[in-house]
N, C-alpha and C positions, 0 to 999 in steps of 0.2 A: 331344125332344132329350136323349143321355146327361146324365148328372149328371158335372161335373168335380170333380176330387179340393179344386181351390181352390175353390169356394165353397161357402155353407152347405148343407151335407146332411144336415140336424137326420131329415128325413122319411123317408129314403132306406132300407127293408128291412135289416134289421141280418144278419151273419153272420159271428161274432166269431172268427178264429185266434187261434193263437196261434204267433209264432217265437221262437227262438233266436236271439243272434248273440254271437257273442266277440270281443274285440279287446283286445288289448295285457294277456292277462291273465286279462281280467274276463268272465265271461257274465254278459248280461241277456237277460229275456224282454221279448217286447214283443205285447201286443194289437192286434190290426189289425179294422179289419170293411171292407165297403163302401163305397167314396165317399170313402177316404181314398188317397192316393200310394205304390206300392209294397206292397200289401198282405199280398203272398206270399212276399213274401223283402227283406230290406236292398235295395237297388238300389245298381248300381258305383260311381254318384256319389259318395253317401252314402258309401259304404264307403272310397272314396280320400282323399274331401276328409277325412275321421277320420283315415285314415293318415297324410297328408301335412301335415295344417293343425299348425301348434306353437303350443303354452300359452304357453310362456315366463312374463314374469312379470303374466302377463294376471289380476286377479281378480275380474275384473266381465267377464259374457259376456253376448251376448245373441243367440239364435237364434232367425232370423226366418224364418216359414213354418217350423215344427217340427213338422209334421203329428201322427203318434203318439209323438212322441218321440226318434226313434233318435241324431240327431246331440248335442243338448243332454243328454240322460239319459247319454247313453254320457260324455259331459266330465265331468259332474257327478259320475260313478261314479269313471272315471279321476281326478280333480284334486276331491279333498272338499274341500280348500280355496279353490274359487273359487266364486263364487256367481252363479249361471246362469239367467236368464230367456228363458222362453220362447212367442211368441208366434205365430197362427194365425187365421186369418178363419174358419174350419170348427170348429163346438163340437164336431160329431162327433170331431174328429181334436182337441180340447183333453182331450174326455170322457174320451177313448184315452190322453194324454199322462197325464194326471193318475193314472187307475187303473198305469200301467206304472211312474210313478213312484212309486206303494207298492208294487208285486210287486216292484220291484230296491231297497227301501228306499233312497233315496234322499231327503237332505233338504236340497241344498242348490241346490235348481232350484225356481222358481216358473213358473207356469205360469197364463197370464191370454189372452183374447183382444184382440187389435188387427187391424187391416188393412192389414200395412206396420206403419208406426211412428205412426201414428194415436195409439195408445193408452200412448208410449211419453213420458216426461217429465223421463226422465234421459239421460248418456251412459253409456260404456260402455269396456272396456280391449279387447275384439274383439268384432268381429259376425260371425257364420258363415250361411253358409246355403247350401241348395242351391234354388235358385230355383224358381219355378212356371214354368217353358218355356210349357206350355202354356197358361198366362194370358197371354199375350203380352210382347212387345218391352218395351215402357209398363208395364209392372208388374213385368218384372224389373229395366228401369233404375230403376223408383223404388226397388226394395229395394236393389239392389246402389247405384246412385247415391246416393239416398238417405241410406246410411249413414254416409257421410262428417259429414253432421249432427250423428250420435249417438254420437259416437266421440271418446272423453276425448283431448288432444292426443298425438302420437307413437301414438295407438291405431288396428289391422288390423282391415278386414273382411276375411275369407276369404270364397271361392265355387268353383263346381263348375260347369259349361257344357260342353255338347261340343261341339267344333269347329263341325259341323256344323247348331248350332243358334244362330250368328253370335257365338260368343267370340271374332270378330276385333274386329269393332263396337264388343262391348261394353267390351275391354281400349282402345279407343281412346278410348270416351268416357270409362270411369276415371282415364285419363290425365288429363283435365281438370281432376279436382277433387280428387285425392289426388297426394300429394307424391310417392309411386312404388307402381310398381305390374309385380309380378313374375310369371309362370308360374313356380310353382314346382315343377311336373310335367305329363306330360301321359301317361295312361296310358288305352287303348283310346280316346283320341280324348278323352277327357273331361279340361281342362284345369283343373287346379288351381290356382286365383288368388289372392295377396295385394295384399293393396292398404292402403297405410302414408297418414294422413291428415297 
């Protein structure tokens, strides 16, 4: 059976890139290898929910599923003054986060492993993330649902889902347990979500 990007692939033949990507300014590089989400290039999600998702006066973040880094490093880079954790089931893709976060010098992101919020013991001023689709239904409502837990009061999780991958469902069950809950773009099908606790 493939090896998926969500779980651990401590074992998994190593074959390390390296990319580019710039936003709002900044270039960072990011190491990628095997066995980790998008390994070849930033993916559209990633890249929208960055463009669209706002800081405001957020200073506690916490990115959940942060594979090699891109969404979290990239805040962190953008907004030194907010201080950003970030978490992952895959050491491979924490091993990845951690090295990417000395190549872009960066010091205001920690970088620990959990599964979800398992490992997690505080709240937070926003949660971000681009979900694991491919772990299922069940493991993205617990991250996305989930986060309402972890989330200091009047505090936003952001998310990324496309259409076609039941962001009707899941903005419905959002509905349930956060006080509003916005589309606040929808760009090539991949809908950009806030969700206010």
């Amino acid at each position: 059976m493939p090896h998926q990007y969500f779980e651990d692939n401590t074992n998994l033949p190593s074959n390390i890139q390296k990319i580019t990507f710039s936003i709002k300014g900044k270039k960072l590089d990011f190491l990628t290898d095997n066995g980790v989400f998008s390994k070849t290039s930033i993916d559209l999600g990633s890249r929208n929910l960055l463009k669209y998702a706002t800081i405001n006066d957020a200073k506690t973040i916490l990115d959940v599923g942060c594979g090699y880094g891109t969404i979290g490093l990239s805040i962190a880079k953008l907004y030194p003054n907010t201080k950003v954790d970030m978490v992952d089931i895959s050491e491979r893709a924490l091993d990845l986060a951690r090295q990417n976060k000395s190549i872009n010098t960066i010091e205001n992101a920690e970088i620990f492993a959990s599964d979800s919020y398992q490992n997690i013991t505080k709240n937070y001023d926003m949660i971000i993330t681009n979900p694991p689709i491919r772990a299922g239904k069940k493991i993205v409502n617990d991250i996305v649902i989930g986060g309402a837990s972890h989330l200091n009061e009047n505090g936003n999780l952001w998310c990324v889902i496309q259409k076609k991958h039941g962001a009707q469902s899941l903005i419905k069950a959002m509905k349930e347990v956060y006080s509003a809950v916005e589309v606040v773009n929808v760009v090539d099908e991949y809908c950009i979500i806030k969700a206010q606790k």
